[in-house]
Backbone as a printed PyTorch tensor [residue, N CA C, xyz], in Angstrom:
tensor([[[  83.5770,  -26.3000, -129.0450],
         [  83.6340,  -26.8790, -127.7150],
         [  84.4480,  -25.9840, -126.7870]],

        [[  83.9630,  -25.8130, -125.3820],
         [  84.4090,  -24.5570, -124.4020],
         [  85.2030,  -25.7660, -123.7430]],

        [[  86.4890,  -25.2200, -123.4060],
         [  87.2940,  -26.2800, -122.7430],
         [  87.0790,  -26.1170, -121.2060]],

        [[  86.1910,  -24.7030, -120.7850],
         [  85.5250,  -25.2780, -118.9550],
         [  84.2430,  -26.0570, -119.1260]],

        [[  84.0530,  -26.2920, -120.1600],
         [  82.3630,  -27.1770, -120.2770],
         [  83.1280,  -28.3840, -120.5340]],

        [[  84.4120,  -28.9550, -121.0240],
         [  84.9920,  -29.9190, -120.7770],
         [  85.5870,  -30.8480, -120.1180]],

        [[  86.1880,  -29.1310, -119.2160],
         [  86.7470,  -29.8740, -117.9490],
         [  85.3230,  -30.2590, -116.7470]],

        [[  84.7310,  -29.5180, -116.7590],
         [  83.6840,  -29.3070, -115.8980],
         [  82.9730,  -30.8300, -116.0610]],

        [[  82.3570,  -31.2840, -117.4430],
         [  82.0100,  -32.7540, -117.6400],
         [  82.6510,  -33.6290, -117.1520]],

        [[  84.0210,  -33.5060, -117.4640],
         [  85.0880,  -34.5610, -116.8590],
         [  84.9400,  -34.5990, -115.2110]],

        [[  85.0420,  -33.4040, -114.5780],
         [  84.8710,  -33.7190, -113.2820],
         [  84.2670,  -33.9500, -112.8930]],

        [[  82.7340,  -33.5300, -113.2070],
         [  81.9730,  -34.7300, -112.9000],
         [  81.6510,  -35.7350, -112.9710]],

        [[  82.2370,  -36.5390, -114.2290],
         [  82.1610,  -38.0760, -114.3640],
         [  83.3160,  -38.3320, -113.5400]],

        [[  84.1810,  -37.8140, -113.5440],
         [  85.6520,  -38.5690, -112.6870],
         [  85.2990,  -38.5290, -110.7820]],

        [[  84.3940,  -37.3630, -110.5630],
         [  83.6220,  -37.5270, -109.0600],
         [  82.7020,  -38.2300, -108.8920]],

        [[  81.8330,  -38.8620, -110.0240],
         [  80.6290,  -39.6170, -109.6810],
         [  80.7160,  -40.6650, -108.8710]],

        [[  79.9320,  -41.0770, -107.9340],
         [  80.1290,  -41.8490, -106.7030],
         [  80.7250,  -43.4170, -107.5700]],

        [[  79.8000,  -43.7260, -108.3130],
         [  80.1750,  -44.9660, -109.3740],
         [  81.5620,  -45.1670, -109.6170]],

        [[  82.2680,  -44.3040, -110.2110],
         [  83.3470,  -44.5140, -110.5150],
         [  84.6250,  -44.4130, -109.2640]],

        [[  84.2200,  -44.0260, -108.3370],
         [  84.9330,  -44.3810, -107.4990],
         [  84.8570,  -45.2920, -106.4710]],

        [[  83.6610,  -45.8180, -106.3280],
         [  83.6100,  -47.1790, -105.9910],
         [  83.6810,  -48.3510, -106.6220]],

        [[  83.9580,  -47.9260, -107.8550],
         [  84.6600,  -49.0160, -109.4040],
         [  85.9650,  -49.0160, -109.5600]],

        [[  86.7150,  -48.0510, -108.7260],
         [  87.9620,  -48.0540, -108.6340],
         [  88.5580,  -48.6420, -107.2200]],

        [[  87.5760,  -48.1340, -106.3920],
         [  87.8680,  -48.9640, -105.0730],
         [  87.5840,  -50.7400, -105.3850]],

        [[  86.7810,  -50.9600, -105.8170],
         [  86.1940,  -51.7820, -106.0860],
         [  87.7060,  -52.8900, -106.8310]],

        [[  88.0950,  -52.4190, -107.9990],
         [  88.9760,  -52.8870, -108.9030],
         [  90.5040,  -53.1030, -107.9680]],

        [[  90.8360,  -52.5620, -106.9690],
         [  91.4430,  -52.6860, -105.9560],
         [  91.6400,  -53.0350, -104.6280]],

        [[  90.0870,  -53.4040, -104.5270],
         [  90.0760,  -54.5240, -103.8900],
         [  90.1460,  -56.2940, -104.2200]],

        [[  89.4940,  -55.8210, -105.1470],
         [  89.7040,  -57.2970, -106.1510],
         [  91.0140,  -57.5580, -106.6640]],

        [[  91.8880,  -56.9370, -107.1050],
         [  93.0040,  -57.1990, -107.1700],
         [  93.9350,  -58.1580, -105.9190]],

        [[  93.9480,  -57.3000, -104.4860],
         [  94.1540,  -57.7280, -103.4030],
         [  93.4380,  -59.3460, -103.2150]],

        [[  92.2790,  -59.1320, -103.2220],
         [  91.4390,  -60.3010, -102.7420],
         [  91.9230,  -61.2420, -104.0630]],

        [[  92.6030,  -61.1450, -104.8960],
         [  93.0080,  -61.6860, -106.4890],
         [  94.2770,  -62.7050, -105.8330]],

        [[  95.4280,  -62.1530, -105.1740],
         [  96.2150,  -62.6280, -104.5390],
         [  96.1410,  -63.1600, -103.3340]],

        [[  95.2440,  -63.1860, -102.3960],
         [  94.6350,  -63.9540, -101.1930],
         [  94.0970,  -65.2280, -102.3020]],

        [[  93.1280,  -65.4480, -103.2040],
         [  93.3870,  -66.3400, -103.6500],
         [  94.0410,  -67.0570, -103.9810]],

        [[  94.9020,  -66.6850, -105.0390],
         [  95.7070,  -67.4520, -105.4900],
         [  96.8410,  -67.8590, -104.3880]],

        [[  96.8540,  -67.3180, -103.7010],
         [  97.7670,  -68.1490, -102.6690],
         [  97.1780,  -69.0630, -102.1000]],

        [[  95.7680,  -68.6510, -101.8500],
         [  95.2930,  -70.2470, -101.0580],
         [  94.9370,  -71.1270, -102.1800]],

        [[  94.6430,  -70.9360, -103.4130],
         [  94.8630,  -72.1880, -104.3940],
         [  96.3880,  -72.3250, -104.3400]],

        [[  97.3480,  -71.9540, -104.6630],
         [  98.6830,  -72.5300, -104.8130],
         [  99.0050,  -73.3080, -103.9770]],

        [[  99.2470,  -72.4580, -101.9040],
         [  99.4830,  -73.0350, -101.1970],
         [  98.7820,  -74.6320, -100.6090]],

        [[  97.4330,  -74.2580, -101.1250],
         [  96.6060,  -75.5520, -100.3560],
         [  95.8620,  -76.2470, -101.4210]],

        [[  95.1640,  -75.4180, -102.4770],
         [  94.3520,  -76.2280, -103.0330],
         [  95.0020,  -77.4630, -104.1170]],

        [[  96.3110,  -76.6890, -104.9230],
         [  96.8910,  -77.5900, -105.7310],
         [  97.7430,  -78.4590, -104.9360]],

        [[  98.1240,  -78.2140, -104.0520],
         [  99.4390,  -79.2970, -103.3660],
         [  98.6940,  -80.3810, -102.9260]],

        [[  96.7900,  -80.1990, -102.7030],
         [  96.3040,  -81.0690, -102.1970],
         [  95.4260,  -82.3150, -103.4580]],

        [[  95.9190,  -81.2690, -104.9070],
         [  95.5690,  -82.2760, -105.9670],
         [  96.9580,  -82.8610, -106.2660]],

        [[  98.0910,  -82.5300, -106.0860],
         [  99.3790,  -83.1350, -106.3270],
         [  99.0780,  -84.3360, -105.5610]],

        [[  99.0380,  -84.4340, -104.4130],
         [  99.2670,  -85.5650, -103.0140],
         [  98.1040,  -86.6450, -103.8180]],

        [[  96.6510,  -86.2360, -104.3480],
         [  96.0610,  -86.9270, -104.8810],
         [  96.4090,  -88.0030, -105.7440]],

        [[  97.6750,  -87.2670, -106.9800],
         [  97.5210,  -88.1770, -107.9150],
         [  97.6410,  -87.6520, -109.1100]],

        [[  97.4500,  -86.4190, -108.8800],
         [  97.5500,  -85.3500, -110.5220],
         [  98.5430,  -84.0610, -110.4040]],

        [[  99.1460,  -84.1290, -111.5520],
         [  99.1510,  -82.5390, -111.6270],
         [  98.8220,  -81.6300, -112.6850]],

        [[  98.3700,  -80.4280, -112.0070],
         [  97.0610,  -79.9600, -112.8180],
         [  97.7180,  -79.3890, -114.2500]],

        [[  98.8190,  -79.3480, -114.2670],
         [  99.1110,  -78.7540, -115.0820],
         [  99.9070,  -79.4800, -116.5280]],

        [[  98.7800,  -79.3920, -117.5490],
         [  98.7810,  -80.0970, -118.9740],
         [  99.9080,  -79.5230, -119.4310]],

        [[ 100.2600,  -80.5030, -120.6000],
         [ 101.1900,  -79.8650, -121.6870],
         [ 100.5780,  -81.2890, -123.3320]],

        [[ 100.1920,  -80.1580, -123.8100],
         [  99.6530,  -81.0630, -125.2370],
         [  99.8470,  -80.0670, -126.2520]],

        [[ 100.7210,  -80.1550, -127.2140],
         [ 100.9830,  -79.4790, -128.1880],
         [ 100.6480,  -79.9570, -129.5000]],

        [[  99.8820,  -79.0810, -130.3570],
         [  99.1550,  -79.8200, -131.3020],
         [  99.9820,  -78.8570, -132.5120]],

        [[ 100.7540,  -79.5620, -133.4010],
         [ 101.5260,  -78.6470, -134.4590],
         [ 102.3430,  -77.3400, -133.9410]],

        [[ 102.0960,  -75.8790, -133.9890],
         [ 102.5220,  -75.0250, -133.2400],
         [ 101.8430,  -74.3460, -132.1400]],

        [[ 100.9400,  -75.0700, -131.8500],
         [  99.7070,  -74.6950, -130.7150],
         [ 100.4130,  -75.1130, -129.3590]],

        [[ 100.4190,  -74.3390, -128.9930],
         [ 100.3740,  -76.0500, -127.2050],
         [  99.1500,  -75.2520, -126.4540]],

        [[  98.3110,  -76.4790, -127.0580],
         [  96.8200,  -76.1400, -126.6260],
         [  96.8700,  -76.7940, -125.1270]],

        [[  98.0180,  -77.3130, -124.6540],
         [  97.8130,  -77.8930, -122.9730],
         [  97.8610,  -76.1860, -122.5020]],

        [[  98.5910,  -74.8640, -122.7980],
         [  98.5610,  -73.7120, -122.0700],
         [  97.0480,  -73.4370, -122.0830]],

        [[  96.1150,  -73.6990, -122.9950],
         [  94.8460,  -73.1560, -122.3740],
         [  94.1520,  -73.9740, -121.4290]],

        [[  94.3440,  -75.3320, -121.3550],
         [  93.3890,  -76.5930, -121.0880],
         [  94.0300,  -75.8330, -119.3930]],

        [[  95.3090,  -75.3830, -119.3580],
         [  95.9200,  -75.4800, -117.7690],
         [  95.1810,  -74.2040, -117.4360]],

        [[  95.2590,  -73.4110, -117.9800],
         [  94.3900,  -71.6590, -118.0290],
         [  92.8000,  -72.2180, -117.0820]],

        [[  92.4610,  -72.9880, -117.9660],
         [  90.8680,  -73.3360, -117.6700],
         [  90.7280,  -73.9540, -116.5990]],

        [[  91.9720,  -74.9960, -116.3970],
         [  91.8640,  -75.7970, -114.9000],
         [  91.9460,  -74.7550, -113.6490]],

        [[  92.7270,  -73.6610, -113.8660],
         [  93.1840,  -72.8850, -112.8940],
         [  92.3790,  -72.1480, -112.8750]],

        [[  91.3160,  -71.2020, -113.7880],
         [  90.5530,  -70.5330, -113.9060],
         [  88.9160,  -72.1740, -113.2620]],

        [[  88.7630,  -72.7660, -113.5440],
         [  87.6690,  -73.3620, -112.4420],
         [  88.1540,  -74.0230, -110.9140]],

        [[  89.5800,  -74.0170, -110.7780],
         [  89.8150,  -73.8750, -109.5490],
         [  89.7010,  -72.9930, -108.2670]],

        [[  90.0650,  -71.8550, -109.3470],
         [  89.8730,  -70.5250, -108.6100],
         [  88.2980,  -70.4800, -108.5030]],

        [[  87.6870,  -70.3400, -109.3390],
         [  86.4110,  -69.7430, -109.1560],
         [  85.7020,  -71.2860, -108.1320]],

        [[  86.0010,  -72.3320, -108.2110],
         [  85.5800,  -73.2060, -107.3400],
         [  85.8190,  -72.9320, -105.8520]],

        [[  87.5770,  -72.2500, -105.4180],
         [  87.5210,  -71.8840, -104.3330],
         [  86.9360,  -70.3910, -103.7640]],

        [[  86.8190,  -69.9650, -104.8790],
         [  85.7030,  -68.3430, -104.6200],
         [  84.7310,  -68.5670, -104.2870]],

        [[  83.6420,  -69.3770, -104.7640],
         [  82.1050,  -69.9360, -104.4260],
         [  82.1630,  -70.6530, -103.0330]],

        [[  82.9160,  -71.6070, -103.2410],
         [  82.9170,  -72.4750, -101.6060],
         [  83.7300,  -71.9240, -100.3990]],

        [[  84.4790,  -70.7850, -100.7440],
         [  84.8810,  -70.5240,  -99.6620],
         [  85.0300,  -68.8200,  -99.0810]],

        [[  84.0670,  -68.2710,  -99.9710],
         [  83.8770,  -66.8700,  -99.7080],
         [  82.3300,  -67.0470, -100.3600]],

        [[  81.9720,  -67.3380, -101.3490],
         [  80.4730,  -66.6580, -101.4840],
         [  79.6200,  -67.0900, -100.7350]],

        [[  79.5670,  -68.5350, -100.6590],
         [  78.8850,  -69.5050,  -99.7330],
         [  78.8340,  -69.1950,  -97.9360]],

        [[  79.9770,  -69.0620,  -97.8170],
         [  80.0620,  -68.0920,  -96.3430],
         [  79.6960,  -66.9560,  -95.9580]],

        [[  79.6470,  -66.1250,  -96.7830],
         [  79.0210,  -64.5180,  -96.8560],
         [  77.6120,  -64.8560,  -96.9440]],

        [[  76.8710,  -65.7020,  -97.7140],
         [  75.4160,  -65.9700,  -97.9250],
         [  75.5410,  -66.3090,  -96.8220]],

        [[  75.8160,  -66.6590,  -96.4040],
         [  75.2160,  -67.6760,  -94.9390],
         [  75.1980,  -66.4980,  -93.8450]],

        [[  76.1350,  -65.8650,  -94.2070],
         [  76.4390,  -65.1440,  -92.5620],
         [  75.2850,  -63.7300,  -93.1220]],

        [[  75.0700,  -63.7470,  -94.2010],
         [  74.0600,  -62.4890,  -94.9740],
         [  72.3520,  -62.8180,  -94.0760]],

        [[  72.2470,  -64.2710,  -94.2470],
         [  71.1950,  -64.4720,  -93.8770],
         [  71.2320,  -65.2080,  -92.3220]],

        [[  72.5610,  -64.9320,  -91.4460],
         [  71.9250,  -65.3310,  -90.1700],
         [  71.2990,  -64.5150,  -89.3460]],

        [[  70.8030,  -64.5550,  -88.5950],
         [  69.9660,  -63.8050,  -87.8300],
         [  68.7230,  -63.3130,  -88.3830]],

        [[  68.5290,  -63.6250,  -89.5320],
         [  67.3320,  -62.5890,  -90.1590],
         [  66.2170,  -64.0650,  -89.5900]],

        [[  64.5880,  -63.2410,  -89.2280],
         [  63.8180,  -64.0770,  -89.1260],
         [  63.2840,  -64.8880,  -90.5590]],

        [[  63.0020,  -65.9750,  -90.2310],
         [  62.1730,  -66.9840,  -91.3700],
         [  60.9440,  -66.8150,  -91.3770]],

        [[  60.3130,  -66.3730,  -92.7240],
         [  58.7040,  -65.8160,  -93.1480],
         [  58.2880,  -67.7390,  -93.0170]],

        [[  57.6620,  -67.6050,  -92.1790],
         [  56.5970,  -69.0360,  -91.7490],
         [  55.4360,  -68.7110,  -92.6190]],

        [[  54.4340,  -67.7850,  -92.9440],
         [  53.3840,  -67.6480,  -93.3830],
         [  53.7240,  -67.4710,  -94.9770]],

        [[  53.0720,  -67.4910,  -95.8740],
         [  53.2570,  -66.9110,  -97.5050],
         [  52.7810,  -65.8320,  -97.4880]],

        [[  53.4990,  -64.8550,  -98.4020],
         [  52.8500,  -63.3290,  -98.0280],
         [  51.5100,  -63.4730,  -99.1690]],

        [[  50.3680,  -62.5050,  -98.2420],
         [  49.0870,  -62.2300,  -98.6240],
         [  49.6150,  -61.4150,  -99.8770]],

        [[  48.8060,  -61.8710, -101.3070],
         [  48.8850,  -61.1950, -102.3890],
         [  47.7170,  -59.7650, -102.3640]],

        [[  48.2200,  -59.0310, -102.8630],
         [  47.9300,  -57.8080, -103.0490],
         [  46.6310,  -57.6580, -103.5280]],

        [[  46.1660,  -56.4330, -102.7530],
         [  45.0240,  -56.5770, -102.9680],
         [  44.4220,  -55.9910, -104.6470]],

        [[  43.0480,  -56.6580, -105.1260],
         [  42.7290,  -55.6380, -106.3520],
         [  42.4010,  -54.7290, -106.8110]],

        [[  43.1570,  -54.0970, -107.7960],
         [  42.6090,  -52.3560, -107.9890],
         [  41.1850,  -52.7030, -108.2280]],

        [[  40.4490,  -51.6570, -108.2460],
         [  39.4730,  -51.1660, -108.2300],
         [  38.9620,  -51.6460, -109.7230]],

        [[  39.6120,  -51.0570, -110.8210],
         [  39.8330,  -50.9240, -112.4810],
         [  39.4250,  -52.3400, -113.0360]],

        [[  40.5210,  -53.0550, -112.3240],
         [  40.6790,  -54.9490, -112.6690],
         [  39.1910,  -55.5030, -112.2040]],

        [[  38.4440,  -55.0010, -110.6920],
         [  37.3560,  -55.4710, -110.4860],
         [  36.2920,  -55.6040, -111.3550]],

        [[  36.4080,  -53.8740, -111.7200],
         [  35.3740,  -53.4530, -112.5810],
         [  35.6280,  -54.2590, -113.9550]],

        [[  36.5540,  -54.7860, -114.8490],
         [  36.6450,  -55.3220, -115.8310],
         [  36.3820,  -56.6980, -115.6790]],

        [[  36.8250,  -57.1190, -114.3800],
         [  36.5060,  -58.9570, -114.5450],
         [  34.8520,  -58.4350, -114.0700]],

        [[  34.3130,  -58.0640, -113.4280],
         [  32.5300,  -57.7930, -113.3470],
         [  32.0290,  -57.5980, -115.0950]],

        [[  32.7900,  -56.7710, -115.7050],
         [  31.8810,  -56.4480, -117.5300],
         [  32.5350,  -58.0500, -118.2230]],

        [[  33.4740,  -58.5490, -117.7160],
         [  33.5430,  -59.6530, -118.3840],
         [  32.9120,  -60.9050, -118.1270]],

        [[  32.5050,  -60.9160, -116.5190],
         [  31.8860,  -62.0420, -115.8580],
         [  30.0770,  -61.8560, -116.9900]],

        [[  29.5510,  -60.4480, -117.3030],
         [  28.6270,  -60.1860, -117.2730],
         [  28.5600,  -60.8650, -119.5040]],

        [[  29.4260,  -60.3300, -119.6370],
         [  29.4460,  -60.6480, -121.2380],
         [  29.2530,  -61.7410, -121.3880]],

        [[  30.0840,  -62.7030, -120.4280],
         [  30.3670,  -64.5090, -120.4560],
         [  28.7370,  -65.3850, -120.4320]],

        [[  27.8650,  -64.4300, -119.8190],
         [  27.1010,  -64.8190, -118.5770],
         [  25.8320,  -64.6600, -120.3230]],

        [[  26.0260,  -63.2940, -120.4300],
         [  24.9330,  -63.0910, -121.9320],
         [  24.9820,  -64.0120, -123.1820]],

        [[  26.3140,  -64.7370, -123.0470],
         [  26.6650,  -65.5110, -124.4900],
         [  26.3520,  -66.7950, -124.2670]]])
């Protein structure tokens, strides 16, 4: 192995557009990671406290305390509950305003030539039997 045919591979996987928009990417999500969780902390749980609950279990079964996952899971479908309703759902919407609405069904495509000719030798076989 030639260590410029090494480095040379490397730089190009480490320049490929992919990986640096997987890194941008991973850092934005991080950011947008903490905009969440603050608006679950600040608003979403204080507004299940005032309810009547608090979300957070404690059930210990022998040396388990299986309430740390049950609370994991509450917080993990909280979050992703306020991700869907309050960023994906809004982005769809605003993705598709302005675009016009297809009123008609689109005309299916027309037939090759090939397909004609085979449903004709098959119409013709059907027709002999």
């Amino acid at each position: 192995m030639d260590i410029k045919t090494v480095v040379g591979e490397f730089k190009a996987f480490a320049l490929r557009g992919n990986v640096v928009d997987l890194a941008v990417g991973v850092i934005i999500g991080a950011a947008f990671g903490d905009v969440v969780k603050a608006f679950t902390d600040g608003i979403v749980l204080p507004l299940i406290n005032a309810l009547g609950g608090n979300p957070s279990v404690s059930l210990h079964l022998w040396v388990f305390n299986v309430g740390l996952v049950i609370s994991g899971l509450l917080k993990f479908l909280i979050t992703a509950a306020v991700i869907f309703f309050f960023v994906i759902k809004p982005l769809a919407a605003l993705a598709g305003f302005g675009k016009p609405k297809d009123t008609a069904p689109a005309e299916p495509p027309p037939v090759p030539d090939d397909v004609k000719l085979l449903t004709e030798i098959r119409d013709l076989l059907k027709s002999k039997a």
